[in-house]
N, CA, C and O atoms as a GROMACS GRO file, in nm:
protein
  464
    1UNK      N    1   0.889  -0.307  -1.783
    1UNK     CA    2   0.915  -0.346  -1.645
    1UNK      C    3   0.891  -0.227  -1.553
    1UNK      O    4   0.923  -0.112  -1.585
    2UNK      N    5   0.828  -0.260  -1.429
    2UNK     CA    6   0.804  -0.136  -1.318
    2UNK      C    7   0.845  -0.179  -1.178
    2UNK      O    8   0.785  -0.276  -1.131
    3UNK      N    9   0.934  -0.124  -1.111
    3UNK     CA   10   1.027  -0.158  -1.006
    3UNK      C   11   0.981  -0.074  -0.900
    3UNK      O   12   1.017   0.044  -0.892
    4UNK      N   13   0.916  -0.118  -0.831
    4UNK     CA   14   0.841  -0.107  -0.686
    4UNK      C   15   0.938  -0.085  -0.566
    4UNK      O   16   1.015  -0.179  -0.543
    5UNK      N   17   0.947   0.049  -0.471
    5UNK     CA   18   1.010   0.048  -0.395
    5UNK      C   19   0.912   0.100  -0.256
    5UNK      O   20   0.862   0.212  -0.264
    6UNK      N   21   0.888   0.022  -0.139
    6UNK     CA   22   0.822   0.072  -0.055
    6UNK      C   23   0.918   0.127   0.094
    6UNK      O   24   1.028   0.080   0.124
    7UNK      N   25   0.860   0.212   0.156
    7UNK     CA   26   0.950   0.266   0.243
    7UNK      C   27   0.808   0.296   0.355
    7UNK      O   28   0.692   0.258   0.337
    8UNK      N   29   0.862   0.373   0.468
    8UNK     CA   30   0.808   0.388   0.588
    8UNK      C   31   0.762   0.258   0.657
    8UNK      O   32   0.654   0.263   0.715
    9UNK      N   33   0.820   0.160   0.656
    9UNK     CA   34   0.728   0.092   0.808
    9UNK      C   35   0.788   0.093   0.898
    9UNK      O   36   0.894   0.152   0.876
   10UNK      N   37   0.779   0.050   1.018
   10UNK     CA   38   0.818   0.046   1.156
   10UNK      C   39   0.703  -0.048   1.229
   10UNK      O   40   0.613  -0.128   1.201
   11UNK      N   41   0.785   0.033   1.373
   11UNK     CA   42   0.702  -0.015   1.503
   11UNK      C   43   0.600   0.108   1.582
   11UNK      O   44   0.659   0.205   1.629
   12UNK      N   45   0.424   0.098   1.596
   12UNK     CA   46   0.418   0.222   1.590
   12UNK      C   47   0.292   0.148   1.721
   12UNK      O   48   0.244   0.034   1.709
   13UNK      N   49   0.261   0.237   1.828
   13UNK     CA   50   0.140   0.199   1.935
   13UNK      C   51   0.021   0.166   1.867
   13UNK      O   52   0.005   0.154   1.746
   14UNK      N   53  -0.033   0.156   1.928
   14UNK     CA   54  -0.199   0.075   1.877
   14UNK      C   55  -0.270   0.213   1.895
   14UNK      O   56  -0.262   0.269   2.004
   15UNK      N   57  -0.354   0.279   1.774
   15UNK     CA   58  -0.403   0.402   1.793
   15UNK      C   59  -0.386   0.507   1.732
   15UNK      O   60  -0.457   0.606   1.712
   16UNK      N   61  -0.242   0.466   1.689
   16UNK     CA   62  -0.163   0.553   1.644
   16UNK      C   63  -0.164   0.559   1.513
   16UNK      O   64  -0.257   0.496   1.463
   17UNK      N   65  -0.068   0.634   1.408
   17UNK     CA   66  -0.120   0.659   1.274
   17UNK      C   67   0.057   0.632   1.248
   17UNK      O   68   0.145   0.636   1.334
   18UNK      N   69   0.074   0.599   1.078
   18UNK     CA   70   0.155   0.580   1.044
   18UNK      C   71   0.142   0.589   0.873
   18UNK      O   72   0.032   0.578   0.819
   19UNK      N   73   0.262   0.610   0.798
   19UNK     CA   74   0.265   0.654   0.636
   19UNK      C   75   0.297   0.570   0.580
   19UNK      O   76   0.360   0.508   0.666
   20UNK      N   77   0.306   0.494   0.458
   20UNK     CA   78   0.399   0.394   0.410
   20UNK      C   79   0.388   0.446   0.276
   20UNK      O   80   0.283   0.477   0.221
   21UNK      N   81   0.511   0.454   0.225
   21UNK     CA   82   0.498   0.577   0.054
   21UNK      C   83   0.587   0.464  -0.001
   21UNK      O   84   0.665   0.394   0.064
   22UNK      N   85   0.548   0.459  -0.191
   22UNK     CA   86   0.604   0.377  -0.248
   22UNK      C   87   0.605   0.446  -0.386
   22UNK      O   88   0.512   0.502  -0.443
   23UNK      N   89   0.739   0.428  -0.428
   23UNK     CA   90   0.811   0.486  -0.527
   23UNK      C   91   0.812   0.403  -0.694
   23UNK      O   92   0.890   0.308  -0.701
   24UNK      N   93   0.755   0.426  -0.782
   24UNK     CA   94   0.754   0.339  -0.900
   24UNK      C   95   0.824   0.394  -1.007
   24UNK      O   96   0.790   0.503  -1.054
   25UNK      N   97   0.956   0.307  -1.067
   25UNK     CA   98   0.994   0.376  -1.189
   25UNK      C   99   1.030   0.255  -1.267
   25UNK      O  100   1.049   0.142  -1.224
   26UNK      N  101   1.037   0.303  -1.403
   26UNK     CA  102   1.021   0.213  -1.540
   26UNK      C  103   0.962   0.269  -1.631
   26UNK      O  104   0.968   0.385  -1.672
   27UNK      N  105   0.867   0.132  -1.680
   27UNK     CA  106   0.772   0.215  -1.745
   27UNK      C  107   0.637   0.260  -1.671
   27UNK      O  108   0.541   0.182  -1.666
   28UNK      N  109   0.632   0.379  -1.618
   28UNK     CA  110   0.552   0.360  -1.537
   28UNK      C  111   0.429   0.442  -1.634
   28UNK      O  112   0.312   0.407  -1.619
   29UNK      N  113   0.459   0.537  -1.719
   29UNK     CA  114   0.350   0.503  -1.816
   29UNK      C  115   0.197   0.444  -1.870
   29UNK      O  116   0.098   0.485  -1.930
   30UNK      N  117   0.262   0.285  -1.790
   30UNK     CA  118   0.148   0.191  -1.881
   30UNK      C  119   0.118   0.151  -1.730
   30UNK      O  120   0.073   0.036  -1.728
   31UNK      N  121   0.126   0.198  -1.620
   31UNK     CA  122   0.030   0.116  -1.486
   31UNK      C  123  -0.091   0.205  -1.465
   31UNK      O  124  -0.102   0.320  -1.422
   32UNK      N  125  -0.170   0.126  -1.505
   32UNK     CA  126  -0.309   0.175  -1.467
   32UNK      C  127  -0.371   0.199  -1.320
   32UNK      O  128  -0.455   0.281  -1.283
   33UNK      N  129  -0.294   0.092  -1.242
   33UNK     CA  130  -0.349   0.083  -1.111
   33UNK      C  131  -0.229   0.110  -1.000
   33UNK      O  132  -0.120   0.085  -1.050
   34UNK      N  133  -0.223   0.150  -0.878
   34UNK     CA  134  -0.138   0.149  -0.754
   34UNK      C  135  -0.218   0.118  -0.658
   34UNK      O  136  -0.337   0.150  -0.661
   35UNK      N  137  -0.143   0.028  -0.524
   35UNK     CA  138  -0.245  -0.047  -0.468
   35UNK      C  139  -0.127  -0.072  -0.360
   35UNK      O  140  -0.007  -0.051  -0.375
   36UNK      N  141  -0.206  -0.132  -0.228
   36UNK     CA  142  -0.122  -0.202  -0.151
   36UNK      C  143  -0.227  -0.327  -0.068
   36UNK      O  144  -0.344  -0.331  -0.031
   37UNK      N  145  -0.103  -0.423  -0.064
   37UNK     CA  146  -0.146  -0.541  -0.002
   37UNK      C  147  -0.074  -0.581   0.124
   37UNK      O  148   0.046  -0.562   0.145
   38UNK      N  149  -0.166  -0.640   0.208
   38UNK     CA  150  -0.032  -0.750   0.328
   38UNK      C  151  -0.041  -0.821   0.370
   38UNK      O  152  -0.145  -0.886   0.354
   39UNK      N  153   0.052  -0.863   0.452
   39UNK     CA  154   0.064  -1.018   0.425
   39UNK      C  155   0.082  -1.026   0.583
   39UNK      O  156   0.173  -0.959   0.630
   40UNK      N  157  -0.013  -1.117   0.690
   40UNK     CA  158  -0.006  -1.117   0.827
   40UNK      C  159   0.090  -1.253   0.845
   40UNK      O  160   0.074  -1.338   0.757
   41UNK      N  161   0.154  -1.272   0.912
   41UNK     CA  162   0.218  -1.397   0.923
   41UNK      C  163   0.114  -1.474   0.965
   41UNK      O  164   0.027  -1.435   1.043
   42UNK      N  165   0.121  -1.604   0.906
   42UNK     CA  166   0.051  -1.724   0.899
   42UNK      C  167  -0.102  -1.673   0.801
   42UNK      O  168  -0.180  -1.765   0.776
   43UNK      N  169  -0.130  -1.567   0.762
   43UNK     CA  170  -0.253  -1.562   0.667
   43UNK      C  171  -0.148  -1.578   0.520
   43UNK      O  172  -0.030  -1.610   0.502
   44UNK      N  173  -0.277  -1.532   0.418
   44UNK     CA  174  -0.258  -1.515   0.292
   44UNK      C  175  -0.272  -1.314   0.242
   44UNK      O  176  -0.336  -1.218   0.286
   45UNK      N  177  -0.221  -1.326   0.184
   45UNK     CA  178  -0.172  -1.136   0.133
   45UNK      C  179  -0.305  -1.120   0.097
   45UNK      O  180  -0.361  -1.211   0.035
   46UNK      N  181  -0.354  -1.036   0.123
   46UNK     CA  182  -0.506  -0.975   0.132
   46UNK      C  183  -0.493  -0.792   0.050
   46UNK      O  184  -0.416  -0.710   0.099
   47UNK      N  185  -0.562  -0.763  -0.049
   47UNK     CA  186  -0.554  -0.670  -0.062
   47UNK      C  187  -0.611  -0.564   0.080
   47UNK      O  188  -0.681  -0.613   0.169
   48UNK      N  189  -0.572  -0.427   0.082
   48UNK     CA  190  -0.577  -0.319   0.152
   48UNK      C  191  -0.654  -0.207   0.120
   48UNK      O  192  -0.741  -0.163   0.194
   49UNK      N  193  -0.629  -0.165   0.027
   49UNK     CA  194  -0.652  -0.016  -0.106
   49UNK      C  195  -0.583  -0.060  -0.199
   49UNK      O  196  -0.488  -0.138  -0.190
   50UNK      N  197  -0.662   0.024  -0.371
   50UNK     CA  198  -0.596   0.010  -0.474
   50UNK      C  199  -0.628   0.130  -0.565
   50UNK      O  200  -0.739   0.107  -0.615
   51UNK      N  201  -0.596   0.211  -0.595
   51UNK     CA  202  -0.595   0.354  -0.667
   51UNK      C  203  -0.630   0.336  -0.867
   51UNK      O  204  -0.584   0.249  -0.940
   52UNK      N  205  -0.708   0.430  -0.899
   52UNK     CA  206  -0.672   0.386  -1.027
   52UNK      C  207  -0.530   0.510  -1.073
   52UNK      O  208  -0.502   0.610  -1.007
   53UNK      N  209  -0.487   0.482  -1.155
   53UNK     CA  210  -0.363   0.596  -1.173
   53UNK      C  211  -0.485   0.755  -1.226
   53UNK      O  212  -0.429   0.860  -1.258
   54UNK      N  213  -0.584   0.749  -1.227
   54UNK     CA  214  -0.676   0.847  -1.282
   54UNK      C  215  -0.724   0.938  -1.166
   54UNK      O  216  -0.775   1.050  -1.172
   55UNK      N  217  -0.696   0.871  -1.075
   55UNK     CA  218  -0.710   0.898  -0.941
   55UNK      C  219  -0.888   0.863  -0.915
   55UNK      O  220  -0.931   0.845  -0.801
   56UNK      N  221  -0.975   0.856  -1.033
   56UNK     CA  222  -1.112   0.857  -1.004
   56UNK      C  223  -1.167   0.728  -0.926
   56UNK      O  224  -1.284   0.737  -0.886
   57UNK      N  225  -1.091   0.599  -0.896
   57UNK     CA  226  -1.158   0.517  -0.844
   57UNK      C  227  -1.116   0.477  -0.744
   57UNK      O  228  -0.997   0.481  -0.777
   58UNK      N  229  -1.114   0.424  -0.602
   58UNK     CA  230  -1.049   0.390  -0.521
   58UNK      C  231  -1.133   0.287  -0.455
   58UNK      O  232  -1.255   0.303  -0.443
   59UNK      N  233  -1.069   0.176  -0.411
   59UNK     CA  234  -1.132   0.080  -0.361
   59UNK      C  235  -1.050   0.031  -0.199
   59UNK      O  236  -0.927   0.033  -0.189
   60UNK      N  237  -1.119  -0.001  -0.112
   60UNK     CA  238  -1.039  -0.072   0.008
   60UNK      C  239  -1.112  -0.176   0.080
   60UNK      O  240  -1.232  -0.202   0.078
   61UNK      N  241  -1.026  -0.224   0.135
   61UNK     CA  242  -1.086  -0.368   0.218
   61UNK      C  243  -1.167  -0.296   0.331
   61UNK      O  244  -1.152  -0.185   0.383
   62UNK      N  245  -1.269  -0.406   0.354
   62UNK     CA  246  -1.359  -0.350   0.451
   62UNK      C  247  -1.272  -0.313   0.595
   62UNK      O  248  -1.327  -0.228   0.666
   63UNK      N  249  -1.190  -0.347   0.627
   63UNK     CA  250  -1.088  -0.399   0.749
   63UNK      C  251  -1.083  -0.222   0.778
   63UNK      O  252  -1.134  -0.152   0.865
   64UNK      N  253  -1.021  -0.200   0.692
   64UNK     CA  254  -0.963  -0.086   0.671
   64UNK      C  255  -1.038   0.096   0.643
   64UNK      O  256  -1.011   0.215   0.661
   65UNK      N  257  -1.115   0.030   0.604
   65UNK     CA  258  -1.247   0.133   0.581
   65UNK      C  259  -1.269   0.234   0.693
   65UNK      O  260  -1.322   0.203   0.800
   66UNK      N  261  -1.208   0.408   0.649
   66UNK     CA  262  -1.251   0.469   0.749
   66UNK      C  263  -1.080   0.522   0.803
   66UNK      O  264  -1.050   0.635   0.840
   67UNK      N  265  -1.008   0.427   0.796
   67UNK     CA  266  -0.955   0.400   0.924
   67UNK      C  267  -0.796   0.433   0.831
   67UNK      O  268  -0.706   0.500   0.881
   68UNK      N  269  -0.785   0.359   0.659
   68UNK     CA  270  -0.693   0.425   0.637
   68UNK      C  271  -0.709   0.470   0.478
   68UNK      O  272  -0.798   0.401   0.428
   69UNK      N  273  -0.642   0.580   0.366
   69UNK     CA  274  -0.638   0.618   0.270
   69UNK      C  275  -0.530   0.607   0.211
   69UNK      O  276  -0.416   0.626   0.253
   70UNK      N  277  -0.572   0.570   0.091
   70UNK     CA  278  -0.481   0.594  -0.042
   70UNK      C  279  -0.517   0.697  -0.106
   70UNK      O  280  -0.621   0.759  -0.126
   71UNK      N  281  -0.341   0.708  -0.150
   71UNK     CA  282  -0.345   0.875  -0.219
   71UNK      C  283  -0.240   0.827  -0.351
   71UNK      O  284  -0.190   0.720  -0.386
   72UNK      N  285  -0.235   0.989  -0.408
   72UNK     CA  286  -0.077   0.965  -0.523
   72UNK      C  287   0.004   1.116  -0.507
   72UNK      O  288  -0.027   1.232  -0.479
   73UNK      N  289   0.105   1.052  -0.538
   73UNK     CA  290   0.221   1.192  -0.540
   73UNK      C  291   0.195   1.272  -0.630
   73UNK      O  292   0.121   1.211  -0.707
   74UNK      N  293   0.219   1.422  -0.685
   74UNK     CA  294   0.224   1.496  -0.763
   74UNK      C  295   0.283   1.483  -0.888
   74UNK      O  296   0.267   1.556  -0.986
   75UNK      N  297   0.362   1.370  -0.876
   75UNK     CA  298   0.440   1.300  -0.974
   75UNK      C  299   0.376   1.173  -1.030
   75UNK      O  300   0.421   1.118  -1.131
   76UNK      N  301   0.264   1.124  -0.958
   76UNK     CA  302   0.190   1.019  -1.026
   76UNK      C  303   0.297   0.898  -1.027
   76UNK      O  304   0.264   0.789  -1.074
   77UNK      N  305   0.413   0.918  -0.978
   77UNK     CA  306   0.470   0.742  -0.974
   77UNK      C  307   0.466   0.704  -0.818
   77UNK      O  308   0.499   0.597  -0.767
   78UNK      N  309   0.423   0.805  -0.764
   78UNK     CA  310   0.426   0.766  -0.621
   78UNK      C  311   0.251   0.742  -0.534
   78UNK      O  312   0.146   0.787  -0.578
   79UNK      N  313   0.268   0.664  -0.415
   79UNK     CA  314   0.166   0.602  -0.373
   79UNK      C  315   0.162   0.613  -0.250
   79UNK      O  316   0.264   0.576  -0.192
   80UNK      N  317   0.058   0.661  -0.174
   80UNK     CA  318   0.066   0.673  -0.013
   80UNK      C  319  -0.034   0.596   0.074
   80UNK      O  320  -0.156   0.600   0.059
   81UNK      N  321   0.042   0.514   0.184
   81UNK     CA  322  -0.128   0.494   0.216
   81UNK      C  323  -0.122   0.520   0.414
   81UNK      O  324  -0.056   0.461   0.499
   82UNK      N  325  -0.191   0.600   0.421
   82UNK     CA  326  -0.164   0.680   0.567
   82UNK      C  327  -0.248   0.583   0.594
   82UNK      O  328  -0.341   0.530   0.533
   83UNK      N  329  -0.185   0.565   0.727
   83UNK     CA  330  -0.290   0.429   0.818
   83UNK      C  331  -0.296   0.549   0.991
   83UNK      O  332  -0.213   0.618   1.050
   84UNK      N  333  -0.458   0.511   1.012
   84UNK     CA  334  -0.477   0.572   1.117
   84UNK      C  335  -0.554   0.508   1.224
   84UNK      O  336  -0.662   0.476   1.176
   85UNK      N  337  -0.548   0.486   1.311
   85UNK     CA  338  -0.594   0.420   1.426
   85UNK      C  339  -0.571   0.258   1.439
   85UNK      O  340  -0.634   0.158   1.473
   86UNK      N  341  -0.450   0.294   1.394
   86UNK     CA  342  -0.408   0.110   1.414
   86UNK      C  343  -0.433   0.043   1.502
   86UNK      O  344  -0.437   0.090   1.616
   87UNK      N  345  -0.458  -0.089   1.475
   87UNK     CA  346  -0.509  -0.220   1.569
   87UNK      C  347  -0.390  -0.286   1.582
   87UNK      O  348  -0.305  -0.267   1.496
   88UNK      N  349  -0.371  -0.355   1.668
   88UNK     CA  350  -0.286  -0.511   1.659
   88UNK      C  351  -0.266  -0.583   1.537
   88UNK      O  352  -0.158  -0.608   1.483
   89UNK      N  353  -0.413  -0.622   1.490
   89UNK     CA  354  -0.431  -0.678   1.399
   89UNK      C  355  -0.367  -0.617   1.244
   89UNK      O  356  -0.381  -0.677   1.138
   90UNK      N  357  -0.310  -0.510   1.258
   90UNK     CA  358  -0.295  -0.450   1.117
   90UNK      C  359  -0.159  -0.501   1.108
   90UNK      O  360  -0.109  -0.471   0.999
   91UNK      N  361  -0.088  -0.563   1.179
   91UNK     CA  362   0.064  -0.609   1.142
   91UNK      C  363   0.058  -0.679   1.078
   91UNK      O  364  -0.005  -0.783   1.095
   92UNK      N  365   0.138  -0.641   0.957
   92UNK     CA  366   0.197  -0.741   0.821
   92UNK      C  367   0.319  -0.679   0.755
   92UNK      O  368   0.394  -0.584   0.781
   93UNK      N  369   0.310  -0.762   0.668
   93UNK     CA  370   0.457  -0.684   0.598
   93UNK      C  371   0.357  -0.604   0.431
   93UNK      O  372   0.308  -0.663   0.335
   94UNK      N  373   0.362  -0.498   0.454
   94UNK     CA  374   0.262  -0.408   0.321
   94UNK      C  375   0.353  -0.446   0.221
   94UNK      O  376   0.473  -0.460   0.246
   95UNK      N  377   0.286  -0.472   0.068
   95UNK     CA  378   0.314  -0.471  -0.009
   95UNK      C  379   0.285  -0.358  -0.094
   95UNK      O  380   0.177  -0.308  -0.061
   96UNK      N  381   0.342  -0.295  -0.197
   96UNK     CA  382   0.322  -0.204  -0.308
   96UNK      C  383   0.257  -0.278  -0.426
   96UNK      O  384   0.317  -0.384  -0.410
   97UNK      N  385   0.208  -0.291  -0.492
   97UNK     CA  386   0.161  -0.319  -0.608
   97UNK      C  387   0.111  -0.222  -0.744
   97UNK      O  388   0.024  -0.135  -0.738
   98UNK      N  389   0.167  -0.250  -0.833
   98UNK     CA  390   0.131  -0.172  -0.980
   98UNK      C  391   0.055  -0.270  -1.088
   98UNK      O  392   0.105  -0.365  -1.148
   99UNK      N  393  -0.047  -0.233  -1.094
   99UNK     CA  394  -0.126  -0.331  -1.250
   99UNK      C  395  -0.083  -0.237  -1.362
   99UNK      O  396  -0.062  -0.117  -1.342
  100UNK      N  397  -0.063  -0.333  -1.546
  100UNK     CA  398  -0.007  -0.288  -1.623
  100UNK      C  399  -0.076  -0.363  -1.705
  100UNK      O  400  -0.123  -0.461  -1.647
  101UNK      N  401  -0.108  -0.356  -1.850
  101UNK     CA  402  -0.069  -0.436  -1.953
  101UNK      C  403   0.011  -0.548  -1.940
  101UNK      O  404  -0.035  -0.662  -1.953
  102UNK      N  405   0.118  -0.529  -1.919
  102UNK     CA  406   0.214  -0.588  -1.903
  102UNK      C  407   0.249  -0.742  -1.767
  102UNK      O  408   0.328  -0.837  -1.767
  103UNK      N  409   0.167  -0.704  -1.693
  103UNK     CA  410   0.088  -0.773  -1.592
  103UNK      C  411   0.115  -0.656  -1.432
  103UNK      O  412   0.133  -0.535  -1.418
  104UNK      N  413   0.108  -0.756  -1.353
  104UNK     CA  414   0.130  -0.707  -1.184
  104UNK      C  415   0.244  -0.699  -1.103
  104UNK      O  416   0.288  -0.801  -1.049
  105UNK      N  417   0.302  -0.584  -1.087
  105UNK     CA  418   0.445  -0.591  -1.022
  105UNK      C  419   0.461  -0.578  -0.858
  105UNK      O  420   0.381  -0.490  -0.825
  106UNK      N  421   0.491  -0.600  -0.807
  106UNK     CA  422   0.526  -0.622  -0.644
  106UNK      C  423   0.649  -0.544  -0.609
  106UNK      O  424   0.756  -0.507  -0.656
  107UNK      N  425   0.576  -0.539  -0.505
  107UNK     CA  426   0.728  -0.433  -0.431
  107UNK      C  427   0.775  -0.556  -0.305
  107UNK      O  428   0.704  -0.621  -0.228
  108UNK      N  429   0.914  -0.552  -0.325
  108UNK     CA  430   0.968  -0.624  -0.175
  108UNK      C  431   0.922  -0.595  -0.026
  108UNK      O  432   0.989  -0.642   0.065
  109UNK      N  433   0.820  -0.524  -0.002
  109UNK     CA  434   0.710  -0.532   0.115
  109UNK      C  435   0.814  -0.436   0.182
  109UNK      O  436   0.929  -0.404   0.152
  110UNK      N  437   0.706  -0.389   0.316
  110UNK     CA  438   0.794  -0.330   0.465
  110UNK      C  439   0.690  -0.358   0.569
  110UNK      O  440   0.571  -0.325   0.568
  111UNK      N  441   0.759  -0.428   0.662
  111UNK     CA  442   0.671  -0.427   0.769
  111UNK      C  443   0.663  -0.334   0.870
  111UNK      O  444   0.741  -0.252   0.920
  112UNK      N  445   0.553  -0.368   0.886
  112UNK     CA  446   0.462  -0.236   0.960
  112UNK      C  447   0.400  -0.337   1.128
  112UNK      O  448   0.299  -0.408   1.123
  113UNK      N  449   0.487  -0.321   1.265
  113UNK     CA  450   0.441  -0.401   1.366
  113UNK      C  451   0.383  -0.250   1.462
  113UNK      O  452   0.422  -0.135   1.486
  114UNK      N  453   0.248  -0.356   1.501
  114UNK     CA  454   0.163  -0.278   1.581
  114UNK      C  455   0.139  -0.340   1.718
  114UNK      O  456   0.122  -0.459   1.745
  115UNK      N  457   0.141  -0.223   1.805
  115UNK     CA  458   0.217  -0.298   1.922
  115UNK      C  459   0.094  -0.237   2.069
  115UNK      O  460   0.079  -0.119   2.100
  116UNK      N  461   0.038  -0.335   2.122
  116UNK     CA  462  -0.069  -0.333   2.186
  116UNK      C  463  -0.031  -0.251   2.306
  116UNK      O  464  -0.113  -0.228   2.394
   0.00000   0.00000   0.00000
């Protein structure tokens, strides 16, 4: 089991930059992947970025491209994803996500409102 904890969101201007860091413990061992997703009210949860734990691969939604990065803590259970030049459009509630063997674990989200 891997227990997802996400922190930093808020309310932040349009333009502006903001952190959202997420904390993984268990077995964290066996997660191959760290990632974040979100979820806009009235869409469907769309991935964002997704890290491999190797750090060598990184993938992000086109949306986002440029604009924000995923990283990992020094400790490798942790996950960052600095968002910079926010739109309107980037409000959702972020999710954390870990892939495993074991399957895909979710973090209880934080929303992140961007304010025109």
């Amino acid at each position: 089991q891997v227990r997802l904890v996400e922190s930093g969101g808020g309310l932040v201007q349009a333009g502006g930059s903001h952190r959202l860091s997420c904390v993984a413990s268990g077995i964290i061992f066996s997660i191959n992947a760290m990632g974040w997703y979100r979820q806009a009210p009235g869409k469907q949860r769309e991935l964002v970025a997704v890290m491999t734990s190797s750090g060598d691969r990184t993938t992000y939604a086109d949306s986002v491209k440029g604009r924000f990065t995923i990283s990992r803590g020094d400790a490798k259970n942790t996950v960052y994803l600095q968002m910079n030049s926010l739109k309107p459009e980037d409000t959702a509630v972020y999710y954390c996500t870990a892939e495993s063997p074991s399957g895909t674990y979710w973090g209880k989200g934080t929303l992140v409102t961007v304010s025109s």
